[in-house]
N, C-alpha and C positions, 0 to 999 in steps of 0.2 A: 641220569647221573651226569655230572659234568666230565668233558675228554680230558684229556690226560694234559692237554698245551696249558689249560686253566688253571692246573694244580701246581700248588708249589709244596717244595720240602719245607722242612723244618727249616731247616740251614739258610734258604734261600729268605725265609718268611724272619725270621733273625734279623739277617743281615737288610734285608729292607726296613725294618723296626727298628735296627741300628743308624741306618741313614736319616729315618723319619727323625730321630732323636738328635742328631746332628746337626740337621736344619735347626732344630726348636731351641737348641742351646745357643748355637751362633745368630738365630734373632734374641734370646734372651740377654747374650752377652753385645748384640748390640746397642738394645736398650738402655743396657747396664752403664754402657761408656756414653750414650749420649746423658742419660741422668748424672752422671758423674764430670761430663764437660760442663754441662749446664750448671749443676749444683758448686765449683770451681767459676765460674763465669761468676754468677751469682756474690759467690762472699768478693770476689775481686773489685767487686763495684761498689759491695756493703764495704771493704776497707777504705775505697776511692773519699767514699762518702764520710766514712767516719774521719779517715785523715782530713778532710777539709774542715769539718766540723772543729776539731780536736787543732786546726791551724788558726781559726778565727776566736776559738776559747782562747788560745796561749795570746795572741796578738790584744785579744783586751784585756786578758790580765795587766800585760808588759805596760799597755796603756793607763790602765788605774795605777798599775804602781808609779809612773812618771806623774801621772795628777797629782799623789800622795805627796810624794816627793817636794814637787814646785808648791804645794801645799804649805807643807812642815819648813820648803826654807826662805819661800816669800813673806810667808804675815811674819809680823813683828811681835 
């Protein structure tokens, strides 16, 4: 049989089960926040991109309209 230094209580066998658990939630909740920085990283670059996009659509609109324009009040 195993001696008596090798055995643990309940209590103690818990509370080490309780710790094991502690570790595996604070890497999970580490995870969690780098997925979460990362995926925040991410849309911050897709907005980057979309605003630039969405600045050179407005800018040649502005420009067809002024072609339109010099258009409609150049020709005779």
């Amino acid at each position: 049989m195993a001696d008596d230094n090798s055995r643990m209580t309940r209590h103690q066998y818990h509370h080490q089960d309780s710790d094991d658990d502690a570790e595996t939630t604070t890497g999970g909740s580490t995870r969690q926040a780098y997925a979460a920085e990362n995926n925040r990283t991410l849309e911050e670059a897709k907005t980057k991109r979309l605003g630039r996009k969405l600045n050179w659509v407005i800018l040649g609109l502005v420009l067809a309209i002024i072609i339109v324009f010099l258009i409609l009040f150049l020709t005779p």
